[in-house]
PDB file of N, CA, C and O in Angstrom:
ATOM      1  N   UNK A   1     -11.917  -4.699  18.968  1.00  0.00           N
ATOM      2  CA  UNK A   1     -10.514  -4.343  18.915  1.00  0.00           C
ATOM      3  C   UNK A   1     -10.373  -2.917  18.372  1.00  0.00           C
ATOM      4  O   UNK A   1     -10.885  -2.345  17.410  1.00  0.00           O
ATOM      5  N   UNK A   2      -9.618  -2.586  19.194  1.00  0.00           N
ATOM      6  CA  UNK A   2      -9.447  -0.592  18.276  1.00  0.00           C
ATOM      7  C   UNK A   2      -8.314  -0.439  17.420  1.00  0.00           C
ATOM      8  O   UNK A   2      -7.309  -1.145  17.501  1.00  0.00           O
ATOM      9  N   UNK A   3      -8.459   0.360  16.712  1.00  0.00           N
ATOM     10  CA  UNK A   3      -7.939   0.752  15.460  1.00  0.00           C
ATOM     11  C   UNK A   3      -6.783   1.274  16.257  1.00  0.00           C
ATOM     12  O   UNK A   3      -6.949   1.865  17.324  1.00  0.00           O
ATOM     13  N   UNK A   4      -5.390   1.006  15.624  1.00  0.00           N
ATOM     14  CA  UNK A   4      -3.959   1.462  15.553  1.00  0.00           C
ATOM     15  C   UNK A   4      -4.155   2.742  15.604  1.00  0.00           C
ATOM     16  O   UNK A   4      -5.303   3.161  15.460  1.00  0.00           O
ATOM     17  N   UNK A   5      -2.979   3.719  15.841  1.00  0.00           N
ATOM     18  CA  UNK A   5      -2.997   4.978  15.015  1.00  0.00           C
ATOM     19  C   UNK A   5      -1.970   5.113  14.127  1.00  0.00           C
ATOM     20  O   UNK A   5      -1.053   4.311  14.305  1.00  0.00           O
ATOM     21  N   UNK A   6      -1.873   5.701  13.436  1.00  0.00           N
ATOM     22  CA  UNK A   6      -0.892   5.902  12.446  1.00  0.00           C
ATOM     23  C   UNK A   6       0.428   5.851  12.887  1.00  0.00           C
ATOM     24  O   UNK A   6       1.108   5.111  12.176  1.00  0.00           O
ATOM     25  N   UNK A   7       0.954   6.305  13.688  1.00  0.00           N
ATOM     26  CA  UNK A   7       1.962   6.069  14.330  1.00  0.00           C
ATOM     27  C   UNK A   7       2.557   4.789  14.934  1.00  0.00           C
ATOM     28  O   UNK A   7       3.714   4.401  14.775  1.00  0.00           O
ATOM     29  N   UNK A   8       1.983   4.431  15.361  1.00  0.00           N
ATOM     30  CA  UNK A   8       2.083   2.661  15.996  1.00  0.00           C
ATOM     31  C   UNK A   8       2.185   1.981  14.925  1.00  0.00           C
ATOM     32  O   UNK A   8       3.168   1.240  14.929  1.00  0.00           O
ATOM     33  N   UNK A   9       0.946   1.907  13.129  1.00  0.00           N
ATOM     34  CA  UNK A   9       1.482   1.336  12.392  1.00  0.00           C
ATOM     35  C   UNK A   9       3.054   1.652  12.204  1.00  0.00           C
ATOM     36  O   UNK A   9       3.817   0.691  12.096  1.00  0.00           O
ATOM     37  N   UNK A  10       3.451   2.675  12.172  1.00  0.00           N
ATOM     38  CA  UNK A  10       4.522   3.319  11.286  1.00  0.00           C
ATOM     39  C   UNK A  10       5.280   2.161  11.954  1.00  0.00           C
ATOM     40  O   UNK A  10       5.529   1.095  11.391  1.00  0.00           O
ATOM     41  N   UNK A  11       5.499   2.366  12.760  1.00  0.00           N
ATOM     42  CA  UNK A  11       6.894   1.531  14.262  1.00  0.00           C
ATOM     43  C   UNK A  11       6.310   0.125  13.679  1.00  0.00           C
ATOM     44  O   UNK A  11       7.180  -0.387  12.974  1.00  0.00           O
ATOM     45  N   UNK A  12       5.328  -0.537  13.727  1.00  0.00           N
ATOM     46  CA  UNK A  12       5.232  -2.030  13.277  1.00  0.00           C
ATOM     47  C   UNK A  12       5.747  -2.182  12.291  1.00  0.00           C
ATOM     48  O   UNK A  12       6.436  -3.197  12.184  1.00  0.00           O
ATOM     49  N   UNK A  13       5.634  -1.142  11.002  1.00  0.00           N
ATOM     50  CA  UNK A  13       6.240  -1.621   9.881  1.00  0.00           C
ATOM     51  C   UNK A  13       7.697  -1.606   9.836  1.00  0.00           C
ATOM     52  O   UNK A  13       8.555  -2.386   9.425  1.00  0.00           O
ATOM     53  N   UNK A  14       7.693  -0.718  10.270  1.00  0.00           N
ATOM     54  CA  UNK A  14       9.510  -0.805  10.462  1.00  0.00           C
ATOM     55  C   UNK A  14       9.906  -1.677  10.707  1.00  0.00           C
ATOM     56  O   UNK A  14      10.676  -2.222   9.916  1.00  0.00           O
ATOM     57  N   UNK A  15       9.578  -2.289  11.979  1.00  0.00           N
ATOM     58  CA  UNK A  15      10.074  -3.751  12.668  1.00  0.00           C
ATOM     59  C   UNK A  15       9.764  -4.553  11.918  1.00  0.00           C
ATOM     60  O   UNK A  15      10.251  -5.615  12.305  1.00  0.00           O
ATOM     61  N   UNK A  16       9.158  -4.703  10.935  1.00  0.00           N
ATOM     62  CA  UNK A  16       9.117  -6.364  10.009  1.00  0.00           C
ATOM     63  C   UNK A  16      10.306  -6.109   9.381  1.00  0.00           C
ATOM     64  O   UNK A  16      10.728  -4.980   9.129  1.00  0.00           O
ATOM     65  N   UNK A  17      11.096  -7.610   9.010  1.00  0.00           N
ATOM     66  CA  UNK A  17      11.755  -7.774   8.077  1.00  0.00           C
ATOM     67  C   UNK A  17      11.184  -7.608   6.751  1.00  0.00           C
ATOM     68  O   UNK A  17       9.983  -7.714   6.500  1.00  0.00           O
ATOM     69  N   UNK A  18      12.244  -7.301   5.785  1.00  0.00           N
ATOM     70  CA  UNK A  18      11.687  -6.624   4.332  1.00  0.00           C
ATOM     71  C   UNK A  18      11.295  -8.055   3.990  1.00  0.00           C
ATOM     72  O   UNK A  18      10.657  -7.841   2.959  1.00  0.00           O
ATOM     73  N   UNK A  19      11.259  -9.222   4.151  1.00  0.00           N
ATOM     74  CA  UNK A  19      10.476  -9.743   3.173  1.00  0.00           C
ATOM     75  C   UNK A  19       8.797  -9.764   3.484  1.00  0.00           C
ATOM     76  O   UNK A  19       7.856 -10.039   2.739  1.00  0.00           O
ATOM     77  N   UNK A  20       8.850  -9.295   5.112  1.00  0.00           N
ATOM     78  CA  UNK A  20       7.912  -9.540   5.734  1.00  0.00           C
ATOM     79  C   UNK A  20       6.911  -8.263   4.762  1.00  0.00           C
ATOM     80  O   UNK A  20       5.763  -8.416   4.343  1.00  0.00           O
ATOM     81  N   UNK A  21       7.719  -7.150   4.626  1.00  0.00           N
ATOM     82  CA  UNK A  21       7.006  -5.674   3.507  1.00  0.00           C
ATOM     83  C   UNK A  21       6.565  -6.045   2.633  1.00  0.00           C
ATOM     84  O   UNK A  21       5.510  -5.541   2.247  1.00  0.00           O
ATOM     85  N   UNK A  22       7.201  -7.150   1.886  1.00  0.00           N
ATOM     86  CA  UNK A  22       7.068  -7.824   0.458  1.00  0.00           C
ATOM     87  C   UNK A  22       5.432  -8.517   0.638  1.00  0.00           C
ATOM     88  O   UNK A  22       4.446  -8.327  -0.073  1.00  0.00           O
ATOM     89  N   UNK A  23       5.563  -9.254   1.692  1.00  0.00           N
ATOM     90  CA  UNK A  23       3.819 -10.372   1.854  1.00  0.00           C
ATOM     91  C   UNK A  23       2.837  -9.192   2.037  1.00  0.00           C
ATOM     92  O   UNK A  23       1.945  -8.891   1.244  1.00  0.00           O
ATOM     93  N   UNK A  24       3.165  -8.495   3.332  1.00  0.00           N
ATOM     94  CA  UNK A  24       2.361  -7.355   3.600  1.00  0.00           C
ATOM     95  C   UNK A  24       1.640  -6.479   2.280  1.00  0.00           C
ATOM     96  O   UNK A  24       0.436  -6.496   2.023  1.00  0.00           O
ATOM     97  N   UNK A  25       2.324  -5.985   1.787  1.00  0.00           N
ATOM     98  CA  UNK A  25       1.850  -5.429   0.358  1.00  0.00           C
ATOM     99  C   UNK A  25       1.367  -6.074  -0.614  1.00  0.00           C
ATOM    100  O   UNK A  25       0.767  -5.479  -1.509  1.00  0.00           O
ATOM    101  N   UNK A  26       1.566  -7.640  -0.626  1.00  0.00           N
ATOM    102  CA  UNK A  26       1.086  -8.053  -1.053  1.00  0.00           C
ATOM    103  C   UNK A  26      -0.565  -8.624  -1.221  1.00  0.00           C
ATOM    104  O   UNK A  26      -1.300  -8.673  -2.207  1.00  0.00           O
ATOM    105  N   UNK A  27      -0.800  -9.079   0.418  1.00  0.00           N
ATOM    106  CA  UNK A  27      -1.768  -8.601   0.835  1.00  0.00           C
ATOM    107  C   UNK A  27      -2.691  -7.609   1.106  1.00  0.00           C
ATOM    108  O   UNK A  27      -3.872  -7.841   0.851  1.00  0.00           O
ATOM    109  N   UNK A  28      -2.356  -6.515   1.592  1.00  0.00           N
ATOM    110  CA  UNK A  28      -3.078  -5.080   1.092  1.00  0.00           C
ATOM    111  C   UNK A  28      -3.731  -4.846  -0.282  1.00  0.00           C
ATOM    112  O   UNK A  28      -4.852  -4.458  -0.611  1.00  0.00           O
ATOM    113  N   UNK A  29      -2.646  -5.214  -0.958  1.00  0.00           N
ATOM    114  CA  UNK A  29      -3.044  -5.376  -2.779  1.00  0.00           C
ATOM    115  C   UNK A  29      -4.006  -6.141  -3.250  1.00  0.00           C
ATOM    116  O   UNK A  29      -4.816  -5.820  -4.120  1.00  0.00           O
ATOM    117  N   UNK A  30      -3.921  -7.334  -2.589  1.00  0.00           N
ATOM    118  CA  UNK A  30      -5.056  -8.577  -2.640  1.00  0.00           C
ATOM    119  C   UNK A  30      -6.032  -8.458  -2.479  1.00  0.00           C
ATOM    120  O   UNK A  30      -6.846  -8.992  -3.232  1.00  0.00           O
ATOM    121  N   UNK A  31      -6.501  -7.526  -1.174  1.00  0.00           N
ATOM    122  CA  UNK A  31      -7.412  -7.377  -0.390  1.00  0.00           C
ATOM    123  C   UNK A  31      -8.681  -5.907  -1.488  1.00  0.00           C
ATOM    124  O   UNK A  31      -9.910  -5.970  -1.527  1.00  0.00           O
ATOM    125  N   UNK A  32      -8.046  -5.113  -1.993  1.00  0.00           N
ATOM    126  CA  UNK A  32      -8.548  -4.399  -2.490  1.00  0.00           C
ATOM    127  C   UNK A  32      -8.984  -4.472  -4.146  1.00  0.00           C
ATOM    128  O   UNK A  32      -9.930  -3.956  -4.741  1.00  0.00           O
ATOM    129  N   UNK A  33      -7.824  -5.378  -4.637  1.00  0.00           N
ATOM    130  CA  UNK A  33      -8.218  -5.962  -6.096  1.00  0.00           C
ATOM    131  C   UNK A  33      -9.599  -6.428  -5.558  1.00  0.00           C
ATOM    132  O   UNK A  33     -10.687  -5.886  -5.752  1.00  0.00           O
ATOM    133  N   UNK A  34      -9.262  -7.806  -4.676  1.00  0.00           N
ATOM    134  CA  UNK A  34     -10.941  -8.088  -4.385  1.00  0.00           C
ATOM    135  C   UNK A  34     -12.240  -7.245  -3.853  1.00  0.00           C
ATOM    136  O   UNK A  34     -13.370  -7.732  -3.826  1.00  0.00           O
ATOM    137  N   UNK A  35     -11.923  -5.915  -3.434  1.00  0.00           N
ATOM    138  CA  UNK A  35     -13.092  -5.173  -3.217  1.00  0.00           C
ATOM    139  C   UNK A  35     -13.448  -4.685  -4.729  1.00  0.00           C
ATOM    140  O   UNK A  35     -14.576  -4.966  -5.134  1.00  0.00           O
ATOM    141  N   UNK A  36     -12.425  -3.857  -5.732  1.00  0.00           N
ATOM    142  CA  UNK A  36     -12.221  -3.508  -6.940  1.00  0.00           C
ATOM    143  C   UNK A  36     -13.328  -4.760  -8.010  1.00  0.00           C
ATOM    144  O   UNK A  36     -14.035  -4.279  -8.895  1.00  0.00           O
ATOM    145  N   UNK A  37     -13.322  -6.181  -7.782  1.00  0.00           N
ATOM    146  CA  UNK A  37     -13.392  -6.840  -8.513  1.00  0.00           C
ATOM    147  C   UNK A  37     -14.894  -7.499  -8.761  1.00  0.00           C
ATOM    148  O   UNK A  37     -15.395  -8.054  -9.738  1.00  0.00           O
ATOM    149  N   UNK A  38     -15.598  -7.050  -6.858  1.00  0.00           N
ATOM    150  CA  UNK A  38     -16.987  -7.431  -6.176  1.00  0.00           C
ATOM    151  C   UNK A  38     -17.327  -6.423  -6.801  1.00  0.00           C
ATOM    152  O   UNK A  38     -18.088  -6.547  -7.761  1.00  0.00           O
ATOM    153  N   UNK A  39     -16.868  -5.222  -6.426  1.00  0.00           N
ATOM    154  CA  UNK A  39     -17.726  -3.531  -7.161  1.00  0.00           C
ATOM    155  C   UNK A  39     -16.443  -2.579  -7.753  1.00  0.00           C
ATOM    156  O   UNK A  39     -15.558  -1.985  -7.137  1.00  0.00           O
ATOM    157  N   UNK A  40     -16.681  -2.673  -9.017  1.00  0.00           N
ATOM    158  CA  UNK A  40     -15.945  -1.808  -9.819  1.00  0.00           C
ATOM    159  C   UNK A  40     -15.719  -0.498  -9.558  1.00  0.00           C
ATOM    160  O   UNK A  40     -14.696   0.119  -9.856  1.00  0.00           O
ATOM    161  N   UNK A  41     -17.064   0.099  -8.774  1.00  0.00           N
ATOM    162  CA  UNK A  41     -16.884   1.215  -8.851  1.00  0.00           C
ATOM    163  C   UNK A  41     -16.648   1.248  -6.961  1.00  0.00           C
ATOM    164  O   UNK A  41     -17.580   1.961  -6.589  1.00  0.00           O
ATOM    165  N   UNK A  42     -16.200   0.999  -6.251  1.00  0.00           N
ATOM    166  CA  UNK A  42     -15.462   1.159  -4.829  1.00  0.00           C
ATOM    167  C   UNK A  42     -14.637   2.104  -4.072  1.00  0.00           C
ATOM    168  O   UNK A  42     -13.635   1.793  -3.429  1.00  0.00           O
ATOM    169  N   UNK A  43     -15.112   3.243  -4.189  1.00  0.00           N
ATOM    170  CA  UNK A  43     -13.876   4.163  -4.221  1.00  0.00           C
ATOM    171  C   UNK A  43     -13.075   4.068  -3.630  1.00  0.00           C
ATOM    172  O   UNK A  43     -12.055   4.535  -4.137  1.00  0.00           O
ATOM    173  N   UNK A  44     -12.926   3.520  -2.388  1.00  0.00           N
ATOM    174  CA  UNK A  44     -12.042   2.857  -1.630  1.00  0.00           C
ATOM    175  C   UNK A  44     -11.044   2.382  -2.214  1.00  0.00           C
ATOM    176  O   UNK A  44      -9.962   2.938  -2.027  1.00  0.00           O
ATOM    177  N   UNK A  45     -11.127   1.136  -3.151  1.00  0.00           N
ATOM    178  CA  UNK A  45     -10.495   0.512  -3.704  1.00  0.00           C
ATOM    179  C   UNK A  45      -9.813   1.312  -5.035  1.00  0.00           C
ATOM    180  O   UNK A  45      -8.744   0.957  -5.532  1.00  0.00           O
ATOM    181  N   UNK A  46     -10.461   2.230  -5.428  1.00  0.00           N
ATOM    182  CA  UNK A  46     -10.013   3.387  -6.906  1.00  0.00           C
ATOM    183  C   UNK A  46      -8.738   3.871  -5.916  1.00  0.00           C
ATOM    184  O   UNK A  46      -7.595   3.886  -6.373  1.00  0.00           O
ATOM    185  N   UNK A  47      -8.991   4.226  -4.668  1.00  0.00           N
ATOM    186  CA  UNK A  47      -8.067   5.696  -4.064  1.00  0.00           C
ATOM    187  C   UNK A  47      -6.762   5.127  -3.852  1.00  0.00           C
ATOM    188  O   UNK A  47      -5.696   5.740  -3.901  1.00  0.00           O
ATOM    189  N   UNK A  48      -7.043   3.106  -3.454  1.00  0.00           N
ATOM    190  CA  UNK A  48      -6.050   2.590  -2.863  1.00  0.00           C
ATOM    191  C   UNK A  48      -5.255   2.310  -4.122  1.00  0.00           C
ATOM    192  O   UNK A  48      -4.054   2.084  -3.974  1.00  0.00           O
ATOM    193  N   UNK A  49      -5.751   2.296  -5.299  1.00  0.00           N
ATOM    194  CA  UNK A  49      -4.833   2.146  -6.298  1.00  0.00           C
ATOM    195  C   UNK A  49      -4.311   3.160  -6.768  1.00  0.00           C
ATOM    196  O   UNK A  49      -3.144   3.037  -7.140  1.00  0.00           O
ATOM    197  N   UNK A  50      -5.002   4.558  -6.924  1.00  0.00           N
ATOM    198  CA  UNK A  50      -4.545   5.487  -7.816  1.00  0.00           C
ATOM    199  C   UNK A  50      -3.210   5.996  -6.917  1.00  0.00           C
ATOM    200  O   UNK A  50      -2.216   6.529  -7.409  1.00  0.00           O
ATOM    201  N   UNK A  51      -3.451   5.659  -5.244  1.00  0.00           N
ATOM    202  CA  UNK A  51      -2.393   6.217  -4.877  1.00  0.00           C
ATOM    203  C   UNK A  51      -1.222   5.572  -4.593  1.00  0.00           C
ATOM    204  O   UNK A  51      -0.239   6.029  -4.009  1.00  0.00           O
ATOM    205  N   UNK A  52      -1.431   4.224  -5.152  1.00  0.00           N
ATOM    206  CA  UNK A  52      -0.479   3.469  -5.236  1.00  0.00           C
ATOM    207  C   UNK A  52       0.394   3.276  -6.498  1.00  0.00           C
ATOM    208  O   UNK A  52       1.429   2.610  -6.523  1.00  0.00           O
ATOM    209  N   UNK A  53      -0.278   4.098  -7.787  1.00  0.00           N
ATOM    210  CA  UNK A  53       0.230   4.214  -8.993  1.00  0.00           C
ATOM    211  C   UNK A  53       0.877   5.223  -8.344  1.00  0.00           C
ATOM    212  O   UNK A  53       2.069   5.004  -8.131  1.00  0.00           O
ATOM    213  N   UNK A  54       0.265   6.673  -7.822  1.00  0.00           N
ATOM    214  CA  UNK A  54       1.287   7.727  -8.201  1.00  0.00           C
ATOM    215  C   UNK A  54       2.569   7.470  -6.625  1.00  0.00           C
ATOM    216  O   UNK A  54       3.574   8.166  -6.483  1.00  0.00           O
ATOM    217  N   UNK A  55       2.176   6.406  -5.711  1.00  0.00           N
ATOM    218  CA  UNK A  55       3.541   6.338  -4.947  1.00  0.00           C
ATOM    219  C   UNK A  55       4.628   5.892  -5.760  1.00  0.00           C
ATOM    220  O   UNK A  55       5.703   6.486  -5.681  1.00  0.00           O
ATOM    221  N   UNK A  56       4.448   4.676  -6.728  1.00  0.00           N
ATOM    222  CA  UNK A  56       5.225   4.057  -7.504  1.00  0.00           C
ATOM    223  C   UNK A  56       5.759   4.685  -8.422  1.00  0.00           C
ATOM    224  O   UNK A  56       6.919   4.304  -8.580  1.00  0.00           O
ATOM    225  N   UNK A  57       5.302   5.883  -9.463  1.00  0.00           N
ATOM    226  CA  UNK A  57       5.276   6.690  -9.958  1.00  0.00           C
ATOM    227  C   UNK A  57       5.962   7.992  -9.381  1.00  0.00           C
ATOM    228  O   UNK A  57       6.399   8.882 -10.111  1.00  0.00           O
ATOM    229  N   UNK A  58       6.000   8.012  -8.340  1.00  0.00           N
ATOM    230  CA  UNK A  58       6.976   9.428  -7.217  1.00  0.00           C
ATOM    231  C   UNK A  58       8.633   9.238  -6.844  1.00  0.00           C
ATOM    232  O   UNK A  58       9.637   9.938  -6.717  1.00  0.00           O
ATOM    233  N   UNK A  59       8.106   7.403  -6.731  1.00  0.00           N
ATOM    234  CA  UNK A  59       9.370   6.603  -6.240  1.00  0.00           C
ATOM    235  C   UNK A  59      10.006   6.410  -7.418  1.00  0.00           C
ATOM    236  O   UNK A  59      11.136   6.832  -7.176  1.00  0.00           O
ATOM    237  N   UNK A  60       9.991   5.903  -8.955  1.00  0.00           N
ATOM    238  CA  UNK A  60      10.323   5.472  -9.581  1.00  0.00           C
ATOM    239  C   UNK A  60      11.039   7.074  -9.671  1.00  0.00           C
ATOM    240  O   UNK A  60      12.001   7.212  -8.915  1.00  0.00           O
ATOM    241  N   UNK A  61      10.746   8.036 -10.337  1.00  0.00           N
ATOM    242  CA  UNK A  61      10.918   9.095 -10.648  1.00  0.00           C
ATOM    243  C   UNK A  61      12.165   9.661  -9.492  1.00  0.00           C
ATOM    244  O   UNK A  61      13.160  10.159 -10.018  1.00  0.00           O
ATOM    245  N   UNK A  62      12.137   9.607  -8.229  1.00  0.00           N
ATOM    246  CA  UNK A  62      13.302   9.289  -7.495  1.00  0.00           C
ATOM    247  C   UNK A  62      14.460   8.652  -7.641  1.00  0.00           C
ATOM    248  O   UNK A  62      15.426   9.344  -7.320  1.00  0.00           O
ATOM    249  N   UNK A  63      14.719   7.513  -8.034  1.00  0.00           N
ATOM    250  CA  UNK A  63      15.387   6.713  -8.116  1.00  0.00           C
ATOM    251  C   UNK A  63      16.076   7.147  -9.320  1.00  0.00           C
ATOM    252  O   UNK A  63      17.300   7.282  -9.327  1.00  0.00           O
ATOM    253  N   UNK A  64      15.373   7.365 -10.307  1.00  0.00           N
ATOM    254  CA  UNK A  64      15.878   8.023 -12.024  1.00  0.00           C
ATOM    255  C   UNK A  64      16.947   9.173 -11.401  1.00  0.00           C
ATOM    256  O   UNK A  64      18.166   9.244 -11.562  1.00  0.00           O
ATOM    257  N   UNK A  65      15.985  10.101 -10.580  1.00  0.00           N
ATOM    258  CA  UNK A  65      17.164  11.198 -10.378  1.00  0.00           C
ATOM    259  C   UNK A  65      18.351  10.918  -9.592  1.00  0.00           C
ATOM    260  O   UNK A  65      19.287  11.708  -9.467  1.00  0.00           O
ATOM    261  N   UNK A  66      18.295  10.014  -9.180  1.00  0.00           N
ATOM    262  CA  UNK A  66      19.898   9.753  -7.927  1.00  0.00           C
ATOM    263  C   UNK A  66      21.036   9.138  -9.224  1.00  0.00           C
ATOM    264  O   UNK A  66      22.214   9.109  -8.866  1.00  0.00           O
ATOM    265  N   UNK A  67      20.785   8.732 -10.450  1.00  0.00           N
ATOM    266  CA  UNK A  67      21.402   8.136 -11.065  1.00  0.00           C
ATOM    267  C   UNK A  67      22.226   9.088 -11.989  1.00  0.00           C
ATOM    268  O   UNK A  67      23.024   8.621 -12.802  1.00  0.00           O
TER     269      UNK A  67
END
């Protein structure tokens, strides 16, 4: 099976319903704690978090300023 391109994800995600975003991420998250958890040191799994701190961290910081 071949790999999506970035673009095609983009359009799939859109089309889920938000709770459907909610499982999705949830899973993604799942999936890499457990690489994180087999090998600590995974960089894969470091990059998918650190850049998931500083999305949360970009977004949060957004939200502060609209207020």
């Amino acid at each position: 099976m071949l790999m999506k391109s970035p673009n095609d994800l983009w359009a799939d995600l859109g089309e889920l319903p938000e709770e459907e975003v909610i499982h999705m991420m949830t899973k993604l998250f799942t999936i890499y704690e457990v690489k994180l958890k087999n090998k600590p040191a995974d960089q894969e799994a470091l990059n998918f978090f650190r850049n998931l701190d500083n999305s949360i961290s970009q977004t949060s910081q957004c939200n502060l300023n609209r207020r």
